[in-house]
PDB file of N, CA, C, O and CB in Angstrom:
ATOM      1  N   UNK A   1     121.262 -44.099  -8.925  1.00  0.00           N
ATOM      2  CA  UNK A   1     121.220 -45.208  -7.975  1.00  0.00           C
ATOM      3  C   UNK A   1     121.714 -46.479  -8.660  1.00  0.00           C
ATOM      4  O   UNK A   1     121.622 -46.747  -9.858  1.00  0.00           O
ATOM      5  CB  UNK A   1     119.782 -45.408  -7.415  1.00  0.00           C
ATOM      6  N   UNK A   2     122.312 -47.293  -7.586  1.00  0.00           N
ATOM      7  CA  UNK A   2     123.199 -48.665  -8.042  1.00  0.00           C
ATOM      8  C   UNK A   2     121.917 -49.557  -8.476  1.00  0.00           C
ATOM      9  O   UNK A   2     120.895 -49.249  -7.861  1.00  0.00           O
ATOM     10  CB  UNK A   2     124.286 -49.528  -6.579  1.00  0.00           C
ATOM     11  N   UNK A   3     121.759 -50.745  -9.549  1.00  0.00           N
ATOM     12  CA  UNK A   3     121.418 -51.703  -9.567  1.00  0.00           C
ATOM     13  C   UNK A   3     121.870 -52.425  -9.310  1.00  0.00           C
ATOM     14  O   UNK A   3     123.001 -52.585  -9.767  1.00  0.00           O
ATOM     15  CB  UNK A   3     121.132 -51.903 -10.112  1.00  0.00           C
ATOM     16  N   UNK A   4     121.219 -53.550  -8.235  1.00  0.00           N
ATOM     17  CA  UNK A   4     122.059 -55.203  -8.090  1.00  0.00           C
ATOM     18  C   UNK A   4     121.008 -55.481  -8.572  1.00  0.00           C
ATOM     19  O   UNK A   4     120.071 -54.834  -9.039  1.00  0.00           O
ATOM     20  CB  UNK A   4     122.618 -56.138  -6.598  1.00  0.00           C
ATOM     21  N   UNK A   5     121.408 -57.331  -8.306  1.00  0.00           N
ATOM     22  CA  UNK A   5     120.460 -58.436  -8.795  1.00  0.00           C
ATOM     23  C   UNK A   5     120.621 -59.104  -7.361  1.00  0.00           C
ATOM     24  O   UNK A   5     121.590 -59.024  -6.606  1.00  0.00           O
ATOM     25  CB  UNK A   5     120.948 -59.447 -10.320  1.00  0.00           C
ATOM     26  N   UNK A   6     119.201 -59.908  -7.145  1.00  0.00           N
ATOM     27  CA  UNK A   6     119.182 -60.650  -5.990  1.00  0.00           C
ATOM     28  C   UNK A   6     120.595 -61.839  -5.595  1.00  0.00           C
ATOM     29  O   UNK A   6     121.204 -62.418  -6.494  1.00  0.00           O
ATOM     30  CB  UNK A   6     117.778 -61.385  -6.171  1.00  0.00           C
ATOM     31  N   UNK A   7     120.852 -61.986  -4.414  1.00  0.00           N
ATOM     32  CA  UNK A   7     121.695 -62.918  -3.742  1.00  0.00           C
ATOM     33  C   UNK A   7     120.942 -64.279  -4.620  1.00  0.00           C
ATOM     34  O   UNK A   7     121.771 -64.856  -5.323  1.00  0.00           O
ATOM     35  CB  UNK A   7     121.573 -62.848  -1.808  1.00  0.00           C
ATOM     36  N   UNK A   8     120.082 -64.644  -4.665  1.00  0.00           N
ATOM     37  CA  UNK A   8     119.675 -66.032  -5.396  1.00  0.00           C
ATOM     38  C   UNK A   8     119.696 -66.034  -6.993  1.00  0.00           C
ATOM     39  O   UNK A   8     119.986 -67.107  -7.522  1.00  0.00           O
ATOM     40  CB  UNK A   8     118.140 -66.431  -4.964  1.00  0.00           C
ATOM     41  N   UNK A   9     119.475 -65.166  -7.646  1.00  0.00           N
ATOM     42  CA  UNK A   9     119.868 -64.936  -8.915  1.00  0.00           C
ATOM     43  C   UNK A   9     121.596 -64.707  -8.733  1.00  0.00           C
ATOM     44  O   UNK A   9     122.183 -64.563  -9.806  1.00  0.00           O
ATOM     45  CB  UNK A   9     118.964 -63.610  -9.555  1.00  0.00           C
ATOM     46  N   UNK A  10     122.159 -64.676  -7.912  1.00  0.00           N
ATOM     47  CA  UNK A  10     123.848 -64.313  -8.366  1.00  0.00           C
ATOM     48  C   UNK A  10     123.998 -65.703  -8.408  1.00  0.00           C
ATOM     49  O   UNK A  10     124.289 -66.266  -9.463  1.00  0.00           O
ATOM     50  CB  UNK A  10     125.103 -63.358  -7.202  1.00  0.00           C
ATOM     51  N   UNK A  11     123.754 -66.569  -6.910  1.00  0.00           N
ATOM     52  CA  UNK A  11     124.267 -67.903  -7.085  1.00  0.00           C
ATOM     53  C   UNK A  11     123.972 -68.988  -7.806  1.00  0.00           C
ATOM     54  O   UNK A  11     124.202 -70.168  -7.545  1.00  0.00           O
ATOM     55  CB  UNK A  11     124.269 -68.319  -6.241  1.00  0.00           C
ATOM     56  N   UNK A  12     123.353 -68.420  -8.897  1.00  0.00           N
ATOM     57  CA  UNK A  12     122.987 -69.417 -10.214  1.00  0.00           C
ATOM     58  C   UNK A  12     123.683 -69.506 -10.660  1.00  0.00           C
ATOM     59  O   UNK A  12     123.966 -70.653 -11.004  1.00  0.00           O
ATOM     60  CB  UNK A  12     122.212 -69.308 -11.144  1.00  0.00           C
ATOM     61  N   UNK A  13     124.626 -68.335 -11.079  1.00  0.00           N
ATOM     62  CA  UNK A  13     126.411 -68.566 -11.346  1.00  0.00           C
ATOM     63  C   UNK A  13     127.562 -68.896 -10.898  1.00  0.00           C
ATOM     64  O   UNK A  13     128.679 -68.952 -11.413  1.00  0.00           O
ATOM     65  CB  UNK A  13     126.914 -67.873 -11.550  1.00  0.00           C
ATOM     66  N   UNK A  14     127.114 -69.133  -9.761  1.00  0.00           N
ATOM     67  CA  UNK A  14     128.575 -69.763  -9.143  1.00  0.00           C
ATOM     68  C   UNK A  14     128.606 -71.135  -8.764  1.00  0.00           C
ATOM     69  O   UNK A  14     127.973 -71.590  -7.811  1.00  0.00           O
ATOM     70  CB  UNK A  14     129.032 -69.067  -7.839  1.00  0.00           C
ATOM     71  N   UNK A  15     129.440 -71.872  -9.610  1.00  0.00           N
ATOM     72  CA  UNK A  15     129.520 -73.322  -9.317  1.00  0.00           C
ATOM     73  C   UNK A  15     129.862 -74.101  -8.484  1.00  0.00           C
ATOM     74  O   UNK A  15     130.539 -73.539  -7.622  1.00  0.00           O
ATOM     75  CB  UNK A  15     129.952 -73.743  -9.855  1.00  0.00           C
ATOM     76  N   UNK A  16     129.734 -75.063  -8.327  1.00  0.00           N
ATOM     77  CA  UNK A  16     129.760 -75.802  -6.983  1.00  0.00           C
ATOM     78  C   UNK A  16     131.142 -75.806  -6.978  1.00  0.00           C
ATOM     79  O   UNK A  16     131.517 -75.906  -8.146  1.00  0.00           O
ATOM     80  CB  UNK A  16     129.026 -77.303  -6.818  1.00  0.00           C
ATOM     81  N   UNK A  17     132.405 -75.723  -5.947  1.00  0.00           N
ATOM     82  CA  UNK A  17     133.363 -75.982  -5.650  1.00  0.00           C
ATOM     83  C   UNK A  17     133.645 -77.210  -5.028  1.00  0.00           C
ATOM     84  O   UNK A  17     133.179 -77.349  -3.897  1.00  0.00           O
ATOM     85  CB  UNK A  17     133.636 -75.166  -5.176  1.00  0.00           C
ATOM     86  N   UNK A  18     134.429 -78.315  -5.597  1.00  0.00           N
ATOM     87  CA  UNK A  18     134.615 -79.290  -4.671  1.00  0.00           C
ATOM     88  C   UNK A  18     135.882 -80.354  -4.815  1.00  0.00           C
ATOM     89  O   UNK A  18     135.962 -81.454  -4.267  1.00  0.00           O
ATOM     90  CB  UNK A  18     133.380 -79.967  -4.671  1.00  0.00           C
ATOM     91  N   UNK A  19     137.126 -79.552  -5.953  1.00  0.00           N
ATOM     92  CA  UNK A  19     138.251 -80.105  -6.169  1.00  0.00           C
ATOM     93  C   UNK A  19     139.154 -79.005  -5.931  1.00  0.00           C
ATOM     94  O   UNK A  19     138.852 -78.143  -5.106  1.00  0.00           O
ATOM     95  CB  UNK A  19     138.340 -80.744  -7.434  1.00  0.00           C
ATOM     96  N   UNK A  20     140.269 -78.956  -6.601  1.00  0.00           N
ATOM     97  CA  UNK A  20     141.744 -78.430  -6.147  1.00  0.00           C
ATOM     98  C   UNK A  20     141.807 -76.784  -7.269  1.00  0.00           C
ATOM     99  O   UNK A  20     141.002 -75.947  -7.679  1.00  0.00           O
ATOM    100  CB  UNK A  20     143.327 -80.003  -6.678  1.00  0.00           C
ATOM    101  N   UNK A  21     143.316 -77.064  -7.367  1.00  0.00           N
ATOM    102  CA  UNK A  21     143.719 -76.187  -8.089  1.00  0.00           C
ATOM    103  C   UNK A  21     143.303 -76.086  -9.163  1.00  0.00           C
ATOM    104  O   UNK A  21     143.522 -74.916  -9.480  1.00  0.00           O
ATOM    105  CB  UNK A  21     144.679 -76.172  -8.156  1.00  0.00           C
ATOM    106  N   UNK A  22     142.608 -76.807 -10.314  1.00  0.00           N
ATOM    107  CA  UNK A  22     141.670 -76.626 -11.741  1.00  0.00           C
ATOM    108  C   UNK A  22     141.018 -75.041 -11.412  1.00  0.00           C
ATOM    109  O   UNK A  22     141.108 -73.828 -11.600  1.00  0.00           O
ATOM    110  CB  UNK A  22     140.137 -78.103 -11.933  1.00  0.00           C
ATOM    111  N   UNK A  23     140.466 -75.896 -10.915  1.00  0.00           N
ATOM    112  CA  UNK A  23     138.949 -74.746 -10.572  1.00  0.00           C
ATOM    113  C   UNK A  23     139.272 -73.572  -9.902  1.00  0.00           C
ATOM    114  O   UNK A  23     139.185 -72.513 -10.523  1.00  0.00           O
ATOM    115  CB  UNK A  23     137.698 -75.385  -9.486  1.00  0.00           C
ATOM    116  N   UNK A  24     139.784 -73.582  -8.245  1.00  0.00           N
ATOM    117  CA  UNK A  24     139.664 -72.715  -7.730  1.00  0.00           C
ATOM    118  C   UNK A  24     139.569 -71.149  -8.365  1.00  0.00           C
ATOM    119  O   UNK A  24     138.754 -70.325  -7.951  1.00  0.00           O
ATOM    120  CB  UNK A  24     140.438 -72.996  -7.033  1.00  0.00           C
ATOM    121  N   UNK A  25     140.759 -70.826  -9.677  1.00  0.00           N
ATOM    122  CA  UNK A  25     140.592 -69.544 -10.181  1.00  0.00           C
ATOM    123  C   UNK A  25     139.163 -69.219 -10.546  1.00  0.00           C
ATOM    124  O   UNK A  25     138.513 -68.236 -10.192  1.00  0.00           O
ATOM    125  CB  UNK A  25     141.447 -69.375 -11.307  1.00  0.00           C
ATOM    126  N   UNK A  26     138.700 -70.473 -11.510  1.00  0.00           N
ATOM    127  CA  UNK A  26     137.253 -69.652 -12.063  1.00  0.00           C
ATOM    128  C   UNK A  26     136.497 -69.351 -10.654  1.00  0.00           C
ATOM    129  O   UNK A  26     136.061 -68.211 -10.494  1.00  0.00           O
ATOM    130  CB  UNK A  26     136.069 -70.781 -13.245  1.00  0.00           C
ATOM    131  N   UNK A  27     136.302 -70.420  -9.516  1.00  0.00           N
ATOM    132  CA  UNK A  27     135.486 -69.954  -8.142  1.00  0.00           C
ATOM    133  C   UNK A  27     135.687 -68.603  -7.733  1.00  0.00           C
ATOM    134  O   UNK A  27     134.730 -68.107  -7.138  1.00  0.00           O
ATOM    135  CB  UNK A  27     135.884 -70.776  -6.885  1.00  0.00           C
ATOM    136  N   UNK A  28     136.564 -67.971  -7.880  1.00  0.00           N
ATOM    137  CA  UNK A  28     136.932 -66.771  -6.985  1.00  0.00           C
ATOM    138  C   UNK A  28     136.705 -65.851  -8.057  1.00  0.00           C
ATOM    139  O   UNK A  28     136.734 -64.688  -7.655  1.00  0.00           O
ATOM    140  CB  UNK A  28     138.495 -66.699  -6.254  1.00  0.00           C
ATOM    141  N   UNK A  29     136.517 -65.954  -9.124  1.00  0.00           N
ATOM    142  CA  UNK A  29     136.818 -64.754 -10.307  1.00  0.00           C
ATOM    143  C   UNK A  29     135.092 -64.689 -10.056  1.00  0.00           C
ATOM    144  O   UNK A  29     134.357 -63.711  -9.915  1.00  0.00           O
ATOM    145  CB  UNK A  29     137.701 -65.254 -12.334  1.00  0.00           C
ATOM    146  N   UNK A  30     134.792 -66.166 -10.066  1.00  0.00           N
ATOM    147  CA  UNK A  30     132.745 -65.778 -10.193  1.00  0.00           C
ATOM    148  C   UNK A  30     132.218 -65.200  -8.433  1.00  0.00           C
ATOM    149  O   UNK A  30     131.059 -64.873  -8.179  1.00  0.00           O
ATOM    150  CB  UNK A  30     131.426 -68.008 -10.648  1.00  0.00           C
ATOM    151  N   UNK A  31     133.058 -65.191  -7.676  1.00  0.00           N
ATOM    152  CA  UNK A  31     132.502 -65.431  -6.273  1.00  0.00           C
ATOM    153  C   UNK A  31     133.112 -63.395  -6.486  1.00  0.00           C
ATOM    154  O   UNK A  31     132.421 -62.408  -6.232  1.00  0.00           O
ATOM    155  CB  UNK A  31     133.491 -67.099  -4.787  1.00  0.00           C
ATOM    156  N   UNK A  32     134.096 -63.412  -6.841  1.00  0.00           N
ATOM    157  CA  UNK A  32     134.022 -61.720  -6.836  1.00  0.00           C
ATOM    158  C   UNK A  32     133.239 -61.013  -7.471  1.00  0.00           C
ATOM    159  O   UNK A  32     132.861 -59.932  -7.020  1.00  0.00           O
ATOM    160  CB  UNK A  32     135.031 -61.111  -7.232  1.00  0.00           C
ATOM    161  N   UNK A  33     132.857 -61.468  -8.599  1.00  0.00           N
ATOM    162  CA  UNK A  33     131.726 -60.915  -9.320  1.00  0.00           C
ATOM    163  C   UNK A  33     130.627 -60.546  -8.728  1.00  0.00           C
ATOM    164  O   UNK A  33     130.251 -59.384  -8.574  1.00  0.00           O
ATOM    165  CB  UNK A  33     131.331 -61.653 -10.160  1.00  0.00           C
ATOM    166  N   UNK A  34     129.972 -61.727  -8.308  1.00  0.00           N
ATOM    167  CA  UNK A  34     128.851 -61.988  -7.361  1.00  0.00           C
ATOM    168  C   UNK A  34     128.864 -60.744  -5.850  1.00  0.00           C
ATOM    169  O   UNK A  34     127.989 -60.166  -5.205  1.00  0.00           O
ATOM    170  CB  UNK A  34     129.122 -63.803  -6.830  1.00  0.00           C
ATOM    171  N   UNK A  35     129.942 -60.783  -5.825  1.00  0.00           N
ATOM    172  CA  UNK A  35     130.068 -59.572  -4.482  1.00  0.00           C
ATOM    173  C   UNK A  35     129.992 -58.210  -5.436  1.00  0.00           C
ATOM    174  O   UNK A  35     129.405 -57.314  -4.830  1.00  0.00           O
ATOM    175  CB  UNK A  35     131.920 -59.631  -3.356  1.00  0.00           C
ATOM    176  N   UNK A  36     130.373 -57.867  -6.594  1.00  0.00           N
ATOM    177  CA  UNK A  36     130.194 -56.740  -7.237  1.00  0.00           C
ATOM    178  C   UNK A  36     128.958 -56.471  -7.923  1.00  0.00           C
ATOM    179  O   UNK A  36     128.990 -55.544  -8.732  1.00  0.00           O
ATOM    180  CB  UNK A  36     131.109 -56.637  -8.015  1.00  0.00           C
ATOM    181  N   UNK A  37     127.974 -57.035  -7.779  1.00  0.00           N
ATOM    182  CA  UNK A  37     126.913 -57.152  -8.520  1.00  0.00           C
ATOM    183  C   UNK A  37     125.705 -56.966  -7.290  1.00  0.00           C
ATOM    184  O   UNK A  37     124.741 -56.287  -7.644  1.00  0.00           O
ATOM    185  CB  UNK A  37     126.966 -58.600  -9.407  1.00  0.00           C
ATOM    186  N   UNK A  38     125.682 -57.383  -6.205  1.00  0.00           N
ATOM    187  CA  UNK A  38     124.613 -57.204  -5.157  1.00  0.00           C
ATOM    188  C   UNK A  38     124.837 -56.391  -4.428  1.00  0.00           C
ATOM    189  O   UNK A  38     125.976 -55.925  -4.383  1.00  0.00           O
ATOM    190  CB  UNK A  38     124.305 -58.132  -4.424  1.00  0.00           C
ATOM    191  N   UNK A  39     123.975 -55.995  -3.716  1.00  0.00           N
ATOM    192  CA  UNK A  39     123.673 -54.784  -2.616  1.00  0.00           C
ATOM    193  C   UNK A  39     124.889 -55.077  -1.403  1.00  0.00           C
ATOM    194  O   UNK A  39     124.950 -56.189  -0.879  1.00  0.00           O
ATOM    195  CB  UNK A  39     121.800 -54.930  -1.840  1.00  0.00           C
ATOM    196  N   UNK A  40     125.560 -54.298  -1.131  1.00  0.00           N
ATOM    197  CA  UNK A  40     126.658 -54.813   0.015  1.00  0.00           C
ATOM    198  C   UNK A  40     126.266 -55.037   1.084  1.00  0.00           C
ATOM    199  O   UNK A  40     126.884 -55.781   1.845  1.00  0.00           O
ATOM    200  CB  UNK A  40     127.665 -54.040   0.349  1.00  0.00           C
ATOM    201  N   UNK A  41     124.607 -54.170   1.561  1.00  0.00           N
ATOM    202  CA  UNK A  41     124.157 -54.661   2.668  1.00  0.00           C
ATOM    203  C   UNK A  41     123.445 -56.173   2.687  1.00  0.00           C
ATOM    204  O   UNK A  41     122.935 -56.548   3.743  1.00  0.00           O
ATOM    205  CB  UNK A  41     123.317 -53.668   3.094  1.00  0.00           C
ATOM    206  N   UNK A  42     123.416 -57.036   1.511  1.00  0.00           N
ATOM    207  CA  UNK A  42     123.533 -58.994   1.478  1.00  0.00           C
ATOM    208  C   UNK A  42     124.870 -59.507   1.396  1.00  0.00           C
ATOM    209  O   UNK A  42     124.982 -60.713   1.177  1.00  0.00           O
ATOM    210  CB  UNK A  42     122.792 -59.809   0.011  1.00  0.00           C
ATOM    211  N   UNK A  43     125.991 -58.757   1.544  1.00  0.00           N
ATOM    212  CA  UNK A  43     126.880 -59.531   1.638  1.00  0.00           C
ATOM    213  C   UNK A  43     127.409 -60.606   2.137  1.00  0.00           C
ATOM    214  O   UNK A  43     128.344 -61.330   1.795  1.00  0.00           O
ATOM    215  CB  UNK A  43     127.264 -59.161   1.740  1.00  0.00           C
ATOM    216  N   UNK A  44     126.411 -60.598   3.300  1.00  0.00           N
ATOM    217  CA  UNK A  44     126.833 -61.565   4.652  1.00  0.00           C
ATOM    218  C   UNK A  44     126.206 -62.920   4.099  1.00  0.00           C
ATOM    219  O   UNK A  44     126.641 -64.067   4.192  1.00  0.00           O
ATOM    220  CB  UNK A  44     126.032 -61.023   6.406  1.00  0.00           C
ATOM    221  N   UNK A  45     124.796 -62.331   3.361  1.00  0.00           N
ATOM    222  CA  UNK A  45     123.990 -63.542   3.056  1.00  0.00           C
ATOM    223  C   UNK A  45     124.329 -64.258   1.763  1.00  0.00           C
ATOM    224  O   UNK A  45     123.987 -65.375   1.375  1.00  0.00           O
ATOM    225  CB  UNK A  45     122.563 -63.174   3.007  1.00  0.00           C
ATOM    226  N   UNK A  46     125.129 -63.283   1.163  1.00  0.00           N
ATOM    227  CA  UNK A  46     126.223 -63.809   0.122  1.00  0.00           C
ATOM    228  C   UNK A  46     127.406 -64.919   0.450  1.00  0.00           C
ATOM    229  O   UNK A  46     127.480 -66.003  -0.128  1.00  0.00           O
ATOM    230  CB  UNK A  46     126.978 -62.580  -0.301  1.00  0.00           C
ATOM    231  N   UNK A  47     128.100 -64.573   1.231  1.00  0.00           N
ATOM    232  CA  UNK A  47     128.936 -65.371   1.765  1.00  0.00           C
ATOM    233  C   UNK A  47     128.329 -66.267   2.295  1.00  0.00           C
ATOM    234  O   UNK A  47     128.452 -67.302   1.640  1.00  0.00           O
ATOM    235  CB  UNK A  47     129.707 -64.892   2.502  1.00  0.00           C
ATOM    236  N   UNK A  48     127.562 -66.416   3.408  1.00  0.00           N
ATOM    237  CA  UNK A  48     126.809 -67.602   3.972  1.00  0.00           C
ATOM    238  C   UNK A  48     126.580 -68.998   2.514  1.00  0.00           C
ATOM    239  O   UNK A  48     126.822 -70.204   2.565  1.00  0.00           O
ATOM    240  CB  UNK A  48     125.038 -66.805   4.626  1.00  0.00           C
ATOM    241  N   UNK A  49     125.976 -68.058   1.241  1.00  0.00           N
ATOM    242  CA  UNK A  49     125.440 -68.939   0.729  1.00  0.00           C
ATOM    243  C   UNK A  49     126.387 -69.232  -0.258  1.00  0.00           C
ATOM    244  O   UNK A  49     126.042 -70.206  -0.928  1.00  0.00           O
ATOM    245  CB  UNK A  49     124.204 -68.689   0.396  1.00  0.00           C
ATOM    246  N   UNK A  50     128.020 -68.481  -0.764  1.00  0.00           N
ATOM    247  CA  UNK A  50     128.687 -69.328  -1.074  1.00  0.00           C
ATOM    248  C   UNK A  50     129.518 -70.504  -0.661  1.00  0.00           C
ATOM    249  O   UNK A  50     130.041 -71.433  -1.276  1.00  0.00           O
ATOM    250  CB  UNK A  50     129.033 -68.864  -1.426  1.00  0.00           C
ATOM    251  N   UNK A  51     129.433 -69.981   1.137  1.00  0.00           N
ATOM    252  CA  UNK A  51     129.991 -71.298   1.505  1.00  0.00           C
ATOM    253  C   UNK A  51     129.430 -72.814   1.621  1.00  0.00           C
ATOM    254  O   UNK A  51     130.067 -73.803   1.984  1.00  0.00           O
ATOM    255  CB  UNK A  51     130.376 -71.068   2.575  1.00  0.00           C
ATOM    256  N   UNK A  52     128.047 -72.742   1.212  1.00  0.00           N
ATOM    257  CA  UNK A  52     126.861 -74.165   0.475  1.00  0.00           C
ATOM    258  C   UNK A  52     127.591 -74.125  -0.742  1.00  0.00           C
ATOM    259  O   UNK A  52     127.260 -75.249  -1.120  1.00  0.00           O
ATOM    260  CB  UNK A  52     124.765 -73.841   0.137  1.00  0.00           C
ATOM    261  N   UNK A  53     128.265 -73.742  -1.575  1.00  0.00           N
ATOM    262  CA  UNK A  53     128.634 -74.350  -2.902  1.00  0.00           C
ATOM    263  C   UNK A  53     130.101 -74.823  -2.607  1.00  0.00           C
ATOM    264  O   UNK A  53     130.680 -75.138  -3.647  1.00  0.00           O
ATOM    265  CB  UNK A  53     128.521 -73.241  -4.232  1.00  0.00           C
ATOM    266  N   UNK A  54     130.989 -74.981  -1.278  1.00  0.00           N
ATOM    267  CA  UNK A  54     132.017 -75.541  -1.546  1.00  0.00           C
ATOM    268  C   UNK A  54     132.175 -76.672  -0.517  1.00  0.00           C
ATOM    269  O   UNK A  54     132.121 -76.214   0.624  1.00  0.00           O
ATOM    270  CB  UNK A  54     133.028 -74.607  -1.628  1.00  0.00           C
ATOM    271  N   UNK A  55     132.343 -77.930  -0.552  1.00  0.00           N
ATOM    272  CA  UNK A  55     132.357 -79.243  -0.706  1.00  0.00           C
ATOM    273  C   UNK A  55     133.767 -79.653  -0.557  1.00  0.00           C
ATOM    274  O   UNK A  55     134.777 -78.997  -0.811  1.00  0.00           O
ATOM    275  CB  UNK A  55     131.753 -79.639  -1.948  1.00  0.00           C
ATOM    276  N   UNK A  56     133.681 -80.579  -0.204  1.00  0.00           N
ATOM    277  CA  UNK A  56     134.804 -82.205   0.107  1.00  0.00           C
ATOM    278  C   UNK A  56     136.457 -81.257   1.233  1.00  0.00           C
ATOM    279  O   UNK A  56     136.251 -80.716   2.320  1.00  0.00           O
ATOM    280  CB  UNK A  56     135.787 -83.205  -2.513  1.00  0.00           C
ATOM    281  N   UNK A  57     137.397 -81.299   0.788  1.00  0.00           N
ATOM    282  CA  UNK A  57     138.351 -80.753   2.235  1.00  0.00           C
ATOM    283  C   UNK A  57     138.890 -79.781   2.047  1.00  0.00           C
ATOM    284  O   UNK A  57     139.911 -79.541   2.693  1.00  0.00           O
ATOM    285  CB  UNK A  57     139.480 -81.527   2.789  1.00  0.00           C
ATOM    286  N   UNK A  58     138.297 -78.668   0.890  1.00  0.00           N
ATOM    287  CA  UNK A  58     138.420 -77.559   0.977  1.00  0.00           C
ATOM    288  C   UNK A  58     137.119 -76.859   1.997  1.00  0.00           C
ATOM    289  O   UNK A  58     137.298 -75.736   2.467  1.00  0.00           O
ATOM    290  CB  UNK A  58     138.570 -77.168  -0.415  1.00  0.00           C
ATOM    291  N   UNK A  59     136.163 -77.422   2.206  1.00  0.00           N
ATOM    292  CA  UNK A  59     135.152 -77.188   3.107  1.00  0.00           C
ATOM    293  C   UNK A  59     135.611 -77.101   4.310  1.00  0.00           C
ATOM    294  O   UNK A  59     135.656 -76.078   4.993  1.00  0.00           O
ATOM    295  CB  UNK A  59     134.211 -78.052   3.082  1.00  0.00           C
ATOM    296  N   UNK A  60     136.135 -78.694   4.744  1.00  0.00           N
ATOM    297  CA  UNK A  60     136.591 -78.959   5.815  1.00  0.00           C
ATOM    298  C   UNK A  60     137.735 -77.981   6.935  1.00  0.00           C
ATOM    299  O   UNK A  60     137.767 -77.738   8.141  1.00  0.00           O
ATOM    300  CB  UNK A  60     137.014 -80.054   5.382  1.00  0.00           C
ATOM    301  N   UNK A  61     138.597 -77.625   5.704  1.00  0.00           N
ATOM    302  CA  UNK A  61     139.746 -76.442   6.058  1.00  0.00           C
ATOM    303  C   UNK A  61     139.010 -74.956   6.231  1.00  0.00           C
ATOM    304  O   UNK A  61     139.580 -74.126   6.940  1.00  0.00           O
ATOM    305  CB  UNK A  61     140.984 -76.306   4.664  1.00  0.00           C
ATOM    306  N   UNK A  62     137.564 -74.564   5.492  1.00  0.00           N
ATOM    307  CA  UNK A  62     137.358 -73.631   5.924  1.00  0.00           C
ATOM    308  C   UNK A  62     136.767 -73.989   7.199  1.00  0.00           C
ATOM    309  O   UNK A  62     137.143 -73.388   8.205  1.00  0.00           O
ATOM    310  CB  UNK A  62     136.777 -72.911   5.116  1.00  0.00           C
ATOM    311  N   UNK A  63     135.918 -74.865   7.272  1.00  0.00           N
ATOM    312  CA  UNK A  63     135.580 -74.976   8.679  1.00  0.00           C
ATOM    313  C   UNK A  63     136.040 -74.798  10.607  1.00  0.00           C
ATOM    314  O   UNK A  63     135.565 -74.467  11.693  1.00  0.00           O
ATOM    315  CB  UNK A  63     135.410 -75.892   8.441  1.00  0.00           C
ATOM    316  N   UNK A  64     137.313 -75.311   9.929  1.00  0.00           N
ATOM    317  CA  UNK A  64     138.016 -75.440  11.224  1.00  0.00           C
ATOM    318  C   UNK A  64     138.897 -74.243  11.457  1.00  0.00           C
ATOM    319  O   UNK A  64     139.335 -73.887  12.552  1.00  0.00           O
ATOM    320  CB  UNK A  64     138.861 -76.730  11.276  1.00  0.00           C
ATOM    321  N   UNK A  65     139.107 -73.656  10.276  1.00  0.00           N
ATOM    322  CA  UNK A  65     139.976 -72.223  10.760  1.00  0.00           C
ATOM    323  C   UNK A  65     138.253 -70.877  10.799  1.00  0.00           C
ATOM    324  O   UNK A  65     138.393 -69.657  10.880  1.00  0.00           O
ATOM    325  CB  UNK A  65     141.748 -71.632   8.894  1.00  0.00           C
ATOM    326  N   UNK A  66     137.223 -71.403  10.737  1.00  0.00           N
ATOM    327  CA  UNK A  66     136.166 -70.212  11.075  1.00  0.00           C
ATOM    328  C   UNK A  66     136.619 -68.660  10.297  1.00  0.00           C
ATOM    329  O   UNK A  66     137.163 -67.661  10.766  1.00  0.00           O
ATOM    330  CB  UNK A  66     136.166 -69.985  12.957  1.00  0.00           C
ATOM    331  N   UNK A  67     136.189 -68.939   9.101  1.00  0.00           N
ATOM    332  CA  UNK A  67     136.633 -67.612   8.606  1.00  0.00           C
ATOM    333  C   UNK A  67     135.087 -66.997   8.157  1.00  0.00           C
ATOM    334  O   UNK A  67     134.284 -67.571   7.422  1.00  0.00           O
ATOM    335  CB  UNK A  67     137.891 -67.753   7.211  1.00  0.00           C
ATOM    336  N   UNK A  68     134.958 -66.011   8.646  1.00  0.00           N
ATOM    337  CA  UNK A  68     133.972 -64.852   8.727  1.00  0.00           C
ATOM    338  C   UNK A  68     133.256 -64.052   7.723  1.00  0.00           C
ATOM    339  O   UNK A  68     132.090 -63.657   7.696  1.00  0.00           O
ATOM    340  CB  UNK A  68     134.515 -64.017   9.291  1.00  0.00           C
ATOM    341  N   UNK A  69     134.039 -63.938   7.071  1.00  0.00           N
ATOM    342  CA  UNK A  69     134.207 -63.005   5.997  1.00  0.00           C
ATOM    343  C   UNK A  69     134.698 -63.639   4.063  1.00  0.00           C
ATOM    344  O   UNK A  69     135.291 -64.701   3.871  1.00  0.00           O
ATOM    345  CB  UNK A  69     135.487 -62.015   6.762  1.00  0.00           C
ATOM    346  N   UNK A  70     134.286 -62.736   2.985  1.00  0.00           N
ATOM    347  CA  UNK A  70     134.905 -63.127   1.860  1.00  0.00           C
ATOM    348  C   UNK A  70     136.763 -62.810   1.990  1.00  0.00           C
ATOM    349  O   UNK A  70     137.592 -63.504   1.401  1.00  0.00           O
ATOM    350  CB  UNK A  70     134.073 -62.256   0.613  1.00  0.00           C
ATOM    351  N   UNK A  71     137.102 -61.653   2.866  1.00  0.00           N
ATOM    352  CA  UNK A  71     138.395 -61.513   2.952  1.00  0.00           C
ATOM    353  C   UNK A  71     138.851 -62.475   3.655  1.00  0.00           C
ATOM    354  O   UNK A  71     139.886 -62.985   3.226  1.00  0.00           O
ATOM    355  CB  UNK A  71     138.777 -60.405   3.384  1.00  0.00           C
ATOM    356  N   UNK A  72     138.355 -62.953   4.734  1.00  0.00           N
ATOM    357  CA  UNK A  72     138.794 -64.127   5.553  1.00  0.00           C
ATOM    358  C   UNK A  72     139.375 -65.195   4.326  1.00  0.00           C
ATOM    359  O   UNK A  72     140.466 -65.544   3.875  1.00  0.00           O
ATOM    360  CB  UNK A  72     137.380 -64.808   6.558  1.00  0.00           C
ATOM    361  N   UNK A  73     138.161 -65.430   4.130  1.00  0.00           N
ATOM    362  CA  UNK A  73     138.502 -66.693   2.503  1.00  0.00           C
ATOM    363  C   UNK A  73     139.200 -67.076   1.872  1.00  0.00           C
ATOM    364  O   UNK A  73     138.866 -67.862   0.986  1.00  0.00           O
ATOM    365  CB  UNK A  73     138.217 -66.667   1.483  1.00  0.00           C
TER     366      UNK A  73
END
């Protein structure tokens, strides 16, 4: 049987997102992790709660196009 670690223990590692191109790689390298590490049936509650770590008008752009999903993303 698989071990995960809780959805709130993953997002201790994933940093707040809230500038450009610097960052974005490390966000997505830790935000995939985080999906490989928990139970797939929290995924949803995964995503929900990485989209609280991203900030200023990369927020804004996810907002208005409503994307669903980590593939959406």
């Amino acid at each position: 049987m698989a071990e995960y670690i809780s959805v709130g223990e993953r997002m201790k590692l994933v940093n707040p997102f809230t500038r450009g191109k610097r960052e974005v790689l490390t966000f997505i390298s830790n935000v995939d992790t985080a999906f490989e590490v928990i139970n797939p049936e929290n995924s949803d509650v995964l995503y929900k709660s990485v989209l609280t770590r991203i900030s200023g008008e990369p927020r804004v752009a996810i907002t208005r196009r409503n994307l669903e999903n980590l593939d959406d993303l």
